[in-house]
N, C-alpha and C positions, 0 to 999 in steps of 0.2 A: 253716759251723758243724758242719756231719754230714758232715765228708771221710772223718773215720774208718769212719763208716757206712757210706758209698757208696764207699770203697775198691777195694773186689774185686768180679766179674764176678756173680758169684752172688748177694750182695748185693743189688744194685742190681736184679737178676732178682726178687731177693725181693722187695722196696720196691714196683717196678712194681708187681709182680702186687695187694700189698696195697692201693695205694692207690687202682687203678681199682674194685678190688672195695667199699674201702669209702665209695668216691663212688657208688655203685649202693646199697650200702646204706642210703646216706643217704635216697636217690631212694624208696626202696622202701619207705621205715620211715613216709612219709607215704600213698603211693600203696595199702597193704597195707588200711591202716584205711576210707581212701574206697572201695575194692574191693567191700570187706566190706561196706559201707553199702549202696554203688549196688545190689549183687545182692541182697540179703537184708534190707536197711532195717529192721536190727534191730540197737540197740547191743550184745545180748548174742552177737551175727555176731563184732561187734569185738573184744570181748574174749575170744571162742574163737579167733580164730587170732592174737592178741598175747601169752596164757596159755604156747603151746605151747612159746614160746622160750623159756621160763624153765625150763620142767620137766624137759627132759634133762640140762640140768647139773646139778640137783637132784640126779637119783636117777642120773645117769650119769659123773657126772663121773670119779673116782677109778678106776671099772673102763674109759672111754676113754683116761687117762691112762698107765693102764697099759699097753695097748695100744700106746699112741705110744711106752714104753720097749721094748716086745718087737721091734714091726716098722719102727721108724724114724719120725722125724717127718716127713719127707718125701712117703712113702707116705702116712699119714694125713691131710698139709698137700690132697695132690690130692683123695683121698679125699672128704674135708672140704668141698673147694670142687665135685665133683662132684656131692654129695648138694644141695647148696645147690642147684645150677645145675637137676637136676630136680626138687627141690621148689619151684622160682619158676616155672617150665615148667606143672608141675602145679596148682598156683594160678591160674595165668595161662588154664586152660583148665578149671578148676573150674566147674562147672553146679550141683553143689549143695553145702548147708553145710559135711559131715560129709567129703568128697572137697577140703575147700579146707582144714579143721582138719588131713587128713594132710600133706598139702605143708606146713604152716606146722608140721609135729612133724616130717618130715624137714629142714627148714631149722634147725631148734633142734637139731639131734642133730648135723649139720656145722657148725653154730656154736658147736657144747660139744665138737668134736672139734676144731676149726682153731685155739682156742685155745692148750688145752695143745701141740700141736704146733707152734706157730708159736712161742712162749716159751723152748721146749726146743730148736729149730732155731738161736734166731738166737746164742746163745752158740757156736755151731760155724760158723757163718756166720761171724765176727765174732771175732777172737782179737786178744788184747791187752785187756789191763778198758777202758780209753781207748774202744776199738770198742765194744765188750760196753755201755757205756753211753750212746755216744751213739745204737749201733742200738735199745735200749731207749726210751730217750728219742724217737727217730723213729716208731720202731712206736705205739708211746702218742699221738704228735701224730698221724698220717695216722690212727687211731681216731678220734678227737676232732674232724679238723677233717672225715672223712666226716661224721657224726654233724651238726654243726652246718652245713656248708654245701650236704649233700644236701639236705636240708630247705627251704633255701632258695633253691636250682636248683628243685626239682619246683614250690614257689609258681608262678614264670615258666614251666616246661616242662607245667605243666597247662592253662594259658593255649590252647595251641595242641594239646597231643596228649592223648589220655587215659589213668588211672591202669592199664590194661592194659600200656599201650604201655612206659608208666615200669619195669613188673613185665618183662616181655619185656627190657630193656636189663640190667635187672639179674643177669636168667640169665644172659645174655650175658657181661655181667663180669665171673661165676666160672667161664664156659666159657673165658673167655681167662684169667685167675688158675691153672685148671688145669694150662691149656698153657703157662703160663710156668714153672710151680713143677718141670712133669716136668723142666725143663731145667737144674733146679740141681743142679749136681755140688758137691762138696764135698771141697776136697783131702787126706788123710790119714785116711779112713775115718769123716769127723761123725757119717755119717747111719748107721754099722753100729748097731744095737740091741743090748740086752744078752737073748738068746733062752734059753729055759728050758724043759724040761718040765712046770713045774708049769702048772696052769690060770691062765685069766686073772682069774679072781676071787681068786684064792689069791695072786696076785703084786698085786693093789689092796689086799688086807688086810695082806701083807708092806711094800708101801712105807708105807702110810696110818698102819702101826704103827711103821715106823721115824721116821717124819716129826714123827710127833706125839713119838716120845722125847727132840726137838731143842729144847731149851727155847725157843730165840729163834726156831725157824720156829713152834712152838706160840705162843705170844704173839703174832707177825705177824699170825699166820690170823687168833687170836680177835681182835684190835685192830682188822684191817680191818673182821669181818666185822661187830663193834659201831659200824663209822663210818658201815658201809655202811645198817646199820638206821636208824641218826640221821638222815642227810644224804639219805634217800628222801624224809621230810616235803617236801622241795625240789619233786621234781616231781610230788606232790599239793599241796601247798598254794598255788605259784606262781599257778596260775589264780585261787583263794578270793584272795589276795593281793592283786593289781589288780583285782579284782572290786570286792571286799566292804571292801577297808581305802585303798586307793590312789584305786578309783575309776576307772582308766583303762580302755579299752576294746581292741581285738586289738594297736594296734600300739605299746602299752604291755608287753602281756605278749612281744610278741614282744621288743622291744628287753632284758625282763629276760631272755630265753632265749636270747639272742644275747650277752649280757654273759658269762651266765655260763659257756656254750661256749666263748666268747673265751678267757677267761679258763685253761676249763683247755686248751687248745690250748698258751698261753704257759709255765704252771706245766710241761708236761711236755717241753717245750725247756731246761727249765731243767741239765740232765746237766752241763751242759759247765764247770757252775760246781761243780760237786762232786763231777768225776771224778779220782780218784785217792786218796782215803781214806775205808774204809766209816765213819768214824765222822759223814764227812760226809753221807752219806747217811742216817743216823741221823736227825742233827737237820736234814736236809731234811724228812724223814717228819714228825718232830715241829714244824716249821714249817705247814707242809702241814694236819695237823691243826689247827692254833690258826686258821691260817685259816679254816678251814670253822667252826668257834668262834664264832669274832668274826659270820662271814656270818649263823650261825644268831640269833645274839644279836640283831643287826641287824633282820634281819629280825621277832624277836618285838617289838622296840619303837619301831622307826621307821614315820612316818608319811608319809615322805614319796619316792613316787619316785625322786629322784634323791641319796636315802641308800639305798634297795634295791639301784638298781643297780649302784652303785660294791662294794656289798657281796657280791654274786650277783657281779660279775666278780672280787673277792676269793675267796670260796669257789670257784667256778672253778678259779683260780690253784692254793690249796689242794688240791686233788681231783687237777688233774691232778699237782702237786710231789711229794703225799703218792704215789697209784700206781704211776709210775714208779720210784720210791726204793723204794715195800714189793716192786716184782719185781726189783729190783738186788739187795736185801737177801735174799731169797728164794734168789734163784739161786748167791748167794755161799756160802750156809748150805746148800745139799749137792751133794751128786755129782752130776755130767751122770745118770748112769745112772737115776737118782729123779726128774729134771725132767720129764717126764709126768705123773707122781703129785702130784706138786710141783703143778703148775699146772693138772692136773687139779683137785684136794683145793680147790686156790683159788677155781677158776670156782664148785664146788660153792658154797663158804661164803658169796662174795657174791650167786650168785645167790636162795639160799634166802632172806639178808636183806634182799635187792631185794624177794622177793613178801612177806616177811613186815611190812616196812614200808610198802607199801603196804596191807599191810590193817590196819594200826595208827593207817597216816596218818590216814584217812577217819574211822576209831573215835575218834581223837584230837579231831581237827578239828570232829565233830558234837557231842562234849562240851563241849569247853574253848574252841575257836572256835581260827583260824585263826594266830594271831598268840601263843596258849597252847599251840598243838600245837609250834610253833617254841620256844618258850623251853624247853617239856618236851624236846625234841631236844638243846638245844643244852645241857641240867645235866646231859643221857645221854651228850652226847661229852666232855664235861668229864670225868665220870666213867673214861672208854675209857680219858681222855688220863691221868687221875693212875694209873691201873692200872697201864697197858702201859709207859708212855715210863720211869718207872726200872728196869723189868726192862730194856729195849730198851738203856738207857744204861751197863747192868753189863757186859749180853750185846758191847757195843763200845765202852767207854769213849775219851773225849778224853782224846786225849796227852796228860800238863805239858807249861807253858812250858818251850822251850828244849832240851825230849829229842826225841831221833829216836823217829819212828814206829816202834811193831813192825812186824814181817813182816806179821803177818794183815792192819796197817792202809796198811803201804804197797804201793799197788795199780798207782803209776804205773812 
């Protein structure tokens, strides 16, 4: 399915390196919070070093981005995974609170830096749109299926070792991600950057301002970043869910958390079915969102487990179809030379709607109850979807029957 992908030598160097890192991450995303517990037996331990990841992309994203277009994505990608490698080091040997909060803010700054770098990388990795989208589509599932089956390696790997041990493998995994990234070459100059005398704050307000003058990257950004506020209720209110409305108990809520991981694991393999016209990509995106639609809807008025989790591996689907298509669409809509900024500018918007939805979730949930805070989500994506998708549908309109695609839209 990903030949395109795994093609070339370098590729496949890249691929490596991401997906042991993000099997470590997966490990680590559980092992981080029991850490925190076991030393400090204090749940506000937990949410000071869960906080930190979010806040450098917040306030850093667009001036790391820019960064990645001055000095290459390359250098940044090791960079990136360096900083990672001793902020899990530093954790791992953390003795008190405030010494475990910096290691979990140096690990958030190489993970708002490894982003935009590795987004802006792989279209030079990867020539031909054909490549270009199934190495997108790849990148997206080895995310997803870190995420969803680290988590459930550490269950079994805590069994016998402890959550230090799990932190310790995880360095490990960006100290080899490191060493594998130095050794991506790139034939015909990918990785040269566009170098400038101005400052690097003056070249994040230069792209941030070109990016936003792009109608349809303007629209993308805001569309995500309203799906991304909606579709947060999901991982507050999951637990209230089987709790309070289902009734089931852990290996209830686990099966819906594993549904809907599934789910998007599958959604963002989806490339290979609508590579070679962006219109298609389009209305992948617009799919993608109706699903998360339909999941949120479900969710406010089904009562019954097994309409939940048909529907959570629905949204799933959704989440990851929509993702993959908004960074196709992204990347299509400007220059190599702006993709740091580009997916810098991105990390930013959803990470700020990650934390701002979780503090709305909770707000939500203690008013309206758990299953009100969902249907309020779900007339908020409703709302994204009638905004964005017919700008998104002028910005690339479906061919008529029967005429050849234009240029812009034929890709193959």
């Amino acid at each position: 399915m990903f030949a395109a992908a795994l093609s070339g030598a370098p590729a496949r160097r890249f691929f490596a390196a991401h997906a042991q890192s993000c099997l470590g991450s997966g490990l680590a995303a559980v092992a981080l919070s029991l850490l925190a517990y076991d030393r400090f037996e204090n749940a506000w331990a937990i949410a000071a070093v869960l906080v930190p990841d979010l806040v450098p992309a917040i306030v850093l994203g667009p001036l790391l981005g820019a960064l990645v277009d001055r000095i290459g994505w390359r250098v940044c990608a090791v960079v990136a995974d360096v900083l990672r490698c001793v902020a899990f080091v530093v954790i791992l040997f953390a003795d008190s609170l405030p010494l475990m909060i910096v290691g979990a803010l140096i690990a958030g700054i190489g993970n708002a830096l490894f982003g935009p770098s590795a987004l802006s990388g792989l279209p030079r990795l990867l020539r031909g749109e054909r490549g270009r989208a199934a190495g997108l589509g790849l990148y997206s599932a080895i995310d997803d299926l870190g995420l969803t089956a680290g988590p459930a390696l550490a269950s079994v790997a805590l069994a016998v070792i402890s959550p230090a041990a799990l932190m310790g493998f995880n360095a490990l995994t960006f100290a080899v991600s490191a060493a594998l990234l130095v050794g991506v070459r790139v034939d015909g100059g990918g990785d040269v950057a566009a170098r400038g005398r101005s400052t690097l704050l003056a070249d994040a307000r230069t792209g941030v301002r070109e990016l936003a003058g792009r109608p349809e990257i303007r629209t993308l950004l805001l569309a995500s970043t309203g799906v991304v506020l909606c579709i947060g209720v999901t991982n507050v209110g999951e637990v209230f869910l089987a709790r309070e409305v289902l009734g089931v108990g852990g290996s209830g809520l686990a099966l819906m958390v594993a549904a809907g991981g599934l789910g998007t694991v599958l959604g963002s393999l989806c490339t290979r079915f609508t590579s070679g016209r962006v219109w298609l990509w389009r209305r992948a995106y617009a799919i993608g969102l109706a699903a998360m639609a339909v999941d949120l809807l479900v969710c406010a008025l089904a009562g019954s487990i097994w309409l939940i989790v048909p529907a959570l591996a629905l949204g799933g689907f959704g989440n990851g179809l929509a993702l993959v298509h908004d960074r196709m669409l992204l990347s299509r809509s400007a220059p190599e030379t702006l993709h740091g900024r580009l997916f810098g500018l991105q990390k930013t918007c959803v990470s700020f709607a990650f934390a701002l939805s979780f503090l709305c979730s909770g707000a939500l949930i203690s008013s309206v109850g758990v299953q009100g805070a969902f249907l309020v989500m779900a007339a908020g994506l409703a709302l994204v979807m009638v905004t964005a998708l017919p700008r998104l549908r002028a910005a690339w309109p479906t061919p008529p029957p029967g005429r050849p695609p234009a240029l812009g839209d034929a890709l193959a």
